[in-house]
N, C-alpha and C positions, 0 to 999 in steps of 0.2 A: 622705907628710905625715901625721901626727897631729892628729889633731882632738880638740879639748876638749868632753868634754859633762858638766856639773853639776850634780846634783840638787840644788836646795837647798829645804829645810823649812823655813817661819817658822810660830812657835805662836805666835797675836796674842790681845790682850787680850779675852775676851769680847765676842763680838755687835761687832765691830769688820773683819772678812773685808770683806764688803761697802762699807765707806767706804774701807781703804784698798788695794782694786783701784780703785773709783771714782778717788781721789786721784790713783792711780798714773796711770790712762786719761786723767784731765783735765790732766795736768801735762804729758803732751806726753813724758813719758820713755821709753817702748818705743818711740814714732816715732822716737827718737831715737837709741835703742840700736837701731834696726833699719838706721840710716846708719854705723854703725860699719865700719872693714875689720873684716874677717872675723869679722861677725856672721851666723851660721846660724840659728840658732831660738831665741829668749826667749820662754817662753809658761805662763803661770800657768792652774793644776789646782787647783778645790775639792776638800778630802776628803771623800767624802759622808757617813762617818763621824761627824767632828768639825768643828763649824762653825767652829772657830778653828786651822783648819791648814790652812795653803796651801802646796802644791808648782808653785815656778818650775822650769822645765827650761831650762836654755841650751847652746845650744851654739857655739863659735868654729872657725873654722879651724884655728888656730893657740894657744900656750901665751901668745905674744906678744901677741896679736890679744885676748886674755881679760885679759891684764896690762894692756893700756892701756885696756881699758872701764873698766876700775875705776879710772883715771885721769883720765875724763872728766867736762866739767863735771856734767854734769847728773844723775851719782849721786850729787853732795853733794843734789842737793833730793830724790833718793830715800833716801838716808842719815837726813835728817830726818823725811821720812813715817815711816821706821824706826822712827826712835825715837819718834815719837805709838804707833804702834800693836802692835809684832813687841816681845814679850818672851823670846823664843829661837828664835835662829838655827842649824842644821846642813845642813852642808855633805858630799854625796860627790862624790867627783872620777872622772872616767873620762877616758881615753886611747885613741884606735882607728887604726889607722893603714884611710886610705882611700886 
């Protein structure tokens, strides 16, 4: 089986890190992504570099199992955190078979 793991980079608006991990914690949405099938690890990284660059790391079981998080309800209200605060998003993908 292949496992999905994705680095993803959000550069957010100045002095705005802080509010929206807070948002993110208070919303109930990683509890939620953590109920997913084959959710493995979501877990957000400060750069201690740049205070407006945050690294998520996710990982799924499955390519299926990461297609239907992104279908689920409750990235629409992290979709909108989004957009309050992430003015550039990059995405790298990785594949491992385990």
């Amino acid at each position: 089986m292949n496992t999905i793991l994705l680095l993803v980079t959000y550069k957010l608006k100045q002095n705005t890190r802080s509010v929206f991990l807070d948002e993110i914690h208070n919303s109930g949405i990683v509890e939620s992504i953590k109920q997913e099938a084959g959710f493995l690890r979501y877990d957000y990284y400060p750069n201690l570099k740049d205070g407006n660059t945050l690294l998520l790391v996710e990982e799924w079981a499955t390519e299926e199992c990461q297609q239907k998080h992104l279908q689920a309800p409750h990235m629409n209200k992290l979709k909108e955190l989004k957009e309050l605060y992430v003015l550039d998003t990059s995405v790298k993908k990785y594949c491992s078979k385990i």
